[in-house]
C-alpha positions in Angstrom: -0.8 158.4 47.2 -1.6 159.4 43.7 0.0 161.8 40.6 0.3 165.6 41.3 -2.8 166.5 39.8 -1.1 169.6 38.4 2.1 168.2 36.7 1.0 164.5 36.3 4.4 163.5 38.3 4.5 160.7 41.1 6.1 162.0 44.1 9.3 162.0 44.7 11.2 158.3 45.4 11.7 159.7 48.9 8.1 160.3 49.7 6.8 156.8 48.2 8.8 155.2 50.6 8.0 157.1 53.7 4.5 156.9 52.8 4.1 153.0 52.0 5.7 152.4 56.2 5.3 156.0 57.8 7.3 154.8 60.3 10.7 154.7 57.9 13.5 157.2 56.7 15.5 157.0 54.1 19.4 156.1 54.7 22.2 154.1 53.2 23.1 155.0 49.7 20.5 156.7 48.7 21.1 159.6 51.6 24.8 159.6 51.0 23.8 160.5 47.0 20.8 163.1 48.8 23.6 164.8 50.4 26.1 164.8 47.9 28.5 162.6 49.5 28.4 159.7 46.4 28.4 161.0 43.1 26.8 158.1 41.3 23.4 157.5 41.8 21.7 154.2 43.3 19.3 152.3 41.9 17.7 151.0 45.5 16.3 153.6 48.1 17.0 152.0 51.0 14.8 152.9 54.3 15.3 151.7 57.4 12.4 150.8 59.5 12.3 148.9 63.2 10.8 145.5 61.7 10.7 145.0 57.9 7.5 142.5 57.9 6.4 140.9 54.6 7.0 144.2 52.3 10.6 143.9 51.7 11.0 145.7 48.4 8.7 147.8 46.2 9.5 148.4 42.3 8.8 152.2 41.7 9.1 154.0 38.2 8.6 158.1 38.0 9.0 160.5 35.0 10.9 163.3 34.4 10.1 165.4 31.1 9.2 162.4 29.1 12.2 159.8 30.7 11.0 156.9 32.8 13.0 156.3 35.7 13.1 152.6 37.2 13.9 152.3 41.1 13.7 149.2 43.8 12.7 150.6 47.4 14.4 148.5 50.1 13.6 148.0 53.5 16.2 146.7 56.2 15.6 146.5 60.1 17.7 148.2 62.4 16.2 147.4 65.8 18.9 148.4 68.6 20.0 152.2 67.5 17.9 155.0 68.7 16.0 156.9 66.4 15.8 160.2 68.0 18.8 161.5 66.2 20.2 162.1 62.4 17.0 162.4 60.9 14.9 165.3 59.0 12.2 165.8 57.3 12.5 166.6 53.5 10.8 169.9 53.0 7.0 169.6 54.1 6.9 166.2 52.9 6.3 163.4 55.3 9.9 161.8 54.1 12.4 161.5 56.6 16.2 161.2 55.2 19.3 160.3 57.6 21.8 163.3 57.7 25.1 162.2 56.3 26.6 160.9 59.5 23.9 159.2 60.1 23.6 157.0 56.9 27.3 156.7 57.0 26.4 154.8 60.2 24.0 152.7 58.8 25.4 152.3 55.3 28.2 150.6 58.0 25.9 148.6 60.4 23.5 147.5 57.6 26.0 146.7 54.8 29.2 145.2 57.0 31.9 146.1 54.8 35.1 144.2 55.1 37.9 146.3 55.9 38.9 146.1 52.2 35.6 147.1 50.1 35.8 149.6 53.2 39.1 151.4 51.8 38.2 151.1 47.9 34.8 152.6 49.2 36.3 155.8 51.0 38.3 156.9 47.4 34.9 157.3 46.2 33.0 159.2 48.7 33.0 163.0 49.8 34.3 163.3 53.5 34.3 167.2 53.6 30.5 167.1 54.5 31.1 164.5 57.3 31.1 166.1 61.1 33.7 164.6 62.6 32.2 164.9 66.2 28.8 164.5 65.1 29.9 160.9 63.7 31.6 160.7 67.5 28.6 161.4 69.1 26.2 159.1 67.1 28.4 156.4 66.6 28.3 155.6 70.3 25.0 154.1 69.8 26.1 151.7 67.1 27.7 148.6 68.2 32.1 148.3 68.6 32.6 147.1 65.3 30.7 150.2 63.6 32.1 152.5 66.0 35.8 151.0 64.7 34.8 151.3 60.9 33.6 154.6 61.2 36.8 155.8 62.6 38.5 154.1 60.4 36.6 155.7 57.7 37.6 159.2 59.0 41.6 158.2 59.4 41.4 157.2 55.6 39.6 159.9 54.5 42.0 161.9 55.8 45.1 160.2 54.1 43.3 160.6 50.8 
């Protein structure tokens, strides 16, 4: 993967990690920020991948108009959720990016909030763009305990 020969830019964050393990997409934080959901922006791209191997984080810097931008790309193993759902392709790049309901999911399953960082966390994310059914629907693939928070995640939303 090398510089657009036309602007001189490396590709996007996104695209750098898809293309260094093909078989990842992008979740977690970094998706929740992609879809609007988080306002601030993270400093790790987390993808998820089926077995993380040796390569467990890549330092990446990009430019934008002069101002170098520093990133970590993280990998984390799920291993027992399907990966036939909550995932698209960004654009006609070869990046994959978990919808929103879909990183909420993992952002639950890979992180394991407690209960408390879980209700600080809610006041600052965007629940509007969360499907309540679709986050039903996947969550039955997660394990009881994400399945619980992500409810949980909804009631509060709600409240707030």
């Amino acid at each position: 993967m090398l510089k657009c020969k036309f602007t001189g830019q490396w590709p996007p964050v996104e695209e750098v990690a898809c293309y260094i393990k093909p078989a990842a997409y992008v979740s977690l934080e970094w998706a929740l920020h992609y879809w609007d959901l988080i306002l601030q922006r993270p400093v790790v791209c987390t993808a998820v991948v089926t077995r993380v191997g040796r390569l467990k984080r890549v330092h990446f810097m990009e430019s934008y108009g002069g101002a170098r931008v520093e990133y970590n790309i993280e990998y984390s193993a799920i291993t027992n959720i399907p990966r036939h759902f909550g995932i698209e392709r960004l654009g006609e790049a070869k990046a994959r990016i978990a919808v929103p309901e879909r990183a909420l999911l993992d952002w639950i399953h890979v992180r394991r909030p407690s209960e408390y960082l879980l209700r600080s966390w809610v006041d600052e994310i965007d629940l509007e763009s969360i499907d309540p059914e679709k986050l039903k629907d996947y969550s039955a693939h997660y394990h009881p305990r994400v399945r619980r928070l992500a409810q949980q995640v909804l009631q509060l939303g709600a409240q707030v």
